[in-house]
C-alpha positions in Angstrom: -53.4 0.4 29.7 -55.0 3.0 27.0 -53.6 0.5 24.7 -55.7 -3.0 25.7 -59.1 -0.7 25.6 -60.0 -0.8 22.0 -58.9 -4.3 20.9 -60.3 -5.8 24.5 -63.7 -4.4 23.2 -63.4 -6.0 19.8 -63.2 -9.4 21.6 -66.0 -8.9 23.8 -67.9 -8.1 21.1 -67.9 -10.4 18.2 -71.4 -11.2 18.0 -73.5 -13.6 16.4 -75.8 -12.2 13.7 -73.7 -9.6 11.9 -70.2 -10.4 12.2 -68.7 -10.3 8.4 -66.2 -12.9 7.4 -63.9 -13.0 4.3 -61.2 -14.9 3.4 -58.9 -15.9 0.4 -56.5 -18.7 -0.2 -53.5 -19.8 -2.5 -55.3 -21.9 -5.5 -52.3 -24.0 -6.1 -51.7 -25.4 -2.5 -53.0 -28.5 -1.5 -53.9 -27.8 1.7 -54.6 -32.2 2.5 -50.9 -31.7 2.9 -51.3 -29.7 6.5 -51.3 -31.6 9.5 -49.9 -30.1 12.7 -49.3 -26.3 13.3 -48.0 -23.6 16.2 -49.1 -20.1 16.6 -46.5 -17.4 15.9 -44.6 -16.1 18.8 -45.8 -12.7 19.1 -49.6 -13.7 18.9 -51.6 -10.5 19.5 -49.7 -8.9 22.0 -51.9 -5.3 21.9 -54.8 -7.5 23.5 -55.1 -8.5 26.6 -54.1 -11.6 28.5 -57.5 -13.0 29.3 -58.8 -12.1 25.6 -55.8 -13.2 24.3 -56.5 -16.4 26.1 -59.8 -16.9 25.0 -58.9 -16.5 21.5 -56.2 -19.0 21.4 -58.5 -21.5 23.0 -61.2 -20.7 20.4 -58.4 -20.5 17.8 -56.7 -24.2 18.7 -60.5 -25.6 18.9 -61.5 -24.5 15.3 -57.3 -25.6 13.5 -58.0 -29.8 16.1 -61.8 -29.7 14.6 -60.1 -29.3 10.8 -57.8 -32.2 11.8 -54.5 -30.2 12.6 -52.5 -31.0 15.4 -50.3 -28.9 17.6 -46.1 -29.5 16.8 -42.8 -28.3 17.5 -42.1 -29.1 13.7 -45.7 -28.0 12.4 -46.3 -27.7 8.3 -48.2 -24.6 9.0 -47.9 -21.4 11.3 -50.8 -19.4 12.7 -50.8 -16.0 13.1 -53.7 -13.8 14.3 -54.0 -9.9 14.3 -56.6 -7.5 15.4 -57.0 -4.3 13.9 -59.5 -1.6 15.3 -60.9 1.4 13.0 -62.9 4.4 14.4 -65.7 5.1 12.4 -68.2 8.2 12.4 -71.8 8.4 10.4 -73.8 11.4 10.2 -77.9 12.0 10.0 -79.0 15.4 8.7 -83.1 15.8 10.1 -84.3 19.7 8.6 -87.5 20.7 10.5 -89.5 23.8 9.4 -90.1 26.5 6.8 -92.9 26.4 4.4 -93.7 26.8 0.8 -95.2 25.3 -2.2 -94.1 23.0 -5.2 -91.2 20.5 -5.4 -88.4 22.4 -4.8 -90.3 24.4 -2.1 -90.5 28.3 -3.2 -91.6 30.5 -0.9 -90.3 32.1 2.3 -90.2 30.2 5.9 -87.5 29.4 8.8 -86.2 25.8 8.4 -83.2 24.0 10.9 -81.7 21.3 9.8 -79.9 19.3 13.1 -77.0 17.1 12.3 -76.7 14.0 14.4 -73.3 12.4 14.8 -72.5 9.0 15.3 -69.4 7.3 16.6 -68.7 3.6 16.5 -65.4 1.6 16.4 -65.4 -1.5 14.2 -62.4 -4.4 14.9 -61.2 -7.2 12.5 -59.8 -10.2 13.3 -57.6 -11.8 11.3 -56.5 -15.3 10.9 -53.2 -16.0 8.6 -51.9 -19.2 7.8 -48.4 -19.9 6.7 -46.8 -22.6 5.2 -43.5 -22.8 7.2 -41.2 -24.5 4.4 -42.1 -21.5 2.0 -43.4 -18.5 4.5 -46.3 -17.8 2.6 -49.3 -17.2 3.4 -51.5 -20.0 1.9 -55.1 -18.9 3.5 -56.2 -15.8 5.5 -60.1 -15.9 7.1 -61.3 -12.4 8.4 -63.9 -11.5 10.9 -65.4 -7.6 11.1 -67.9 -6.2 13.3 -69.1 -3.0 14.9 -68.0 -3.4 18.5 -70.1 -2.8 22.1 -68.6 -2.2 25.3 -70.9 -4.1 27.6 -70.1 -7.4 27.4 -69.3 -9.6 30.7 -67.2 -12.7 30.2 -69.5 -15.5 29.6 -70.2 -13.0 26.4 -66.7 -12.5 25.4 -65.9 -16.1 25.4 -69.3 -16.5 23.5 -68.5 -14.1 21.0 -64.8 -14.9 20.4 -65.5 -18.6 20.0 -68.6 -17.6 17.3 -66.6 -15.4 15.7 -63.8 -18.2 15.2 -66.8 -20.7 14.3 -67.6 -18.4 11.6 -63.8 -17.5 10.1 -63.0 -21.3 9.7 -66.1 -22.3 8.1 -64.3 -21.6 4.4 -61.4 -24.2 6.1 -60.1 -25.8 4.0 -61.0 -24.3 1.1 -63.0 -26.2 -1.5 -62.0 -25.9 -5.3 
C-alpha cells in the first residue's frame, strides 16, 4: 500500500497555476502521419486504479481532441510514467546580538534558527512512440509540488488540467 501513497498524491495534485510543462520531439518526423494509437500495456502500474483511471480518461481525451483514434494496429504507442522526488529547502532567521558597522563588531548573543522544509514534487510524463520504428518521436512533461488534500472532484480536476497543459505543444509546430 506504502507504494500507491506518493504517486496517488501527485495525481491529486496537479494544479492549475504552477504546474511546469516541457516537452521535446523528433525534428524529422512528420507527425500528419499519426492517426490511431493504444497505450502501452504496463501503463503506470505504481499508481492506483482510480488515478490510474482518471488519467487514462484525461490521457485518451487530449490524443481524440488532436485527431488520433484508438486501434489494435495504431501508428503510435502511448506510454505514461510518474516519477516522484522528495525535496527539502532550508530558511536560516539569526535574531540578536549587537554591534556597530557593516560587518557588525562588537560583542552580543545572536541565534540563528534553521527552518526546514519538506515537499515532494511528481512528474508526469507522456511518451510517444512510433510503433514501426520504437522510438520515441515526442515526450510532453508535467512537474509540480504536490498536496495531500485533495478530494476527487480535485483530482479528476487536476489530472485533466495537467493533461490540457502537456498536449498543448501537440503536434509540434516547426
Amino acid at each position: 500500500m506504502k507504494k500507491f501513497i506518493i504517486p496517488i498524491l501527485l495525481l491529486a495534485t496537479m494544479a492549475c497555476s504552477s504546474i511546469k510543462i516541457a516537452y521535446d520531439y523528433d525534428k524529422d518526423v512528420d507527425f500528419s502521419k499519426y492517426k490511431t494509437y493504444n497505450l502501452e500495456e504496463e501503463l503506470i502500474p505504481q499508481v492506483g486504479e482510480l488515478d490510474r483511471n482518471r488519467m487514462i480518461k484525461a490521457l485518451e481525451s487530449e490524443l481524440v481532441k488532436n485527431g488520433l483514434t484508438k486501434s489494435d494496429n495504431p501508428d503510435i504507442i502511448v506510454a505514461l510514467d510518474v516519477k516522484t522526488k522528495l525535496n527539502q529547502t532550508a530558511t536560516a532567521n539569526t535574531t540578536g546580538g549587537y554591534g556597530y558597522g557593516r560587518y557588525r563588531y562588537g560583542g552580543g548573543f545572536s541565534t540563528t534558527q534553521i527552518d526546514y522544509d519538506q515537499y515532494t514534487e511528481g512528474t508526469v510524463i507522456v511518451s510517444l512512440v512510433d510503433n514501426s520504428t520504437e522510438h520515441i518521436v515526442w515526450q510532453g512533461t508535467g512537474t509540480k509540488t504536490l498536496s495531500e488534500n485533495a478530494n476527487a472532484d480535485k483530482k479528476e480536476s487536476n489530472i485533466n488540467y495537467a493533461m490540457e497543459q502537456i498536449f498543448k505543444n501537440y503536434p509540434p509546430t516547426k
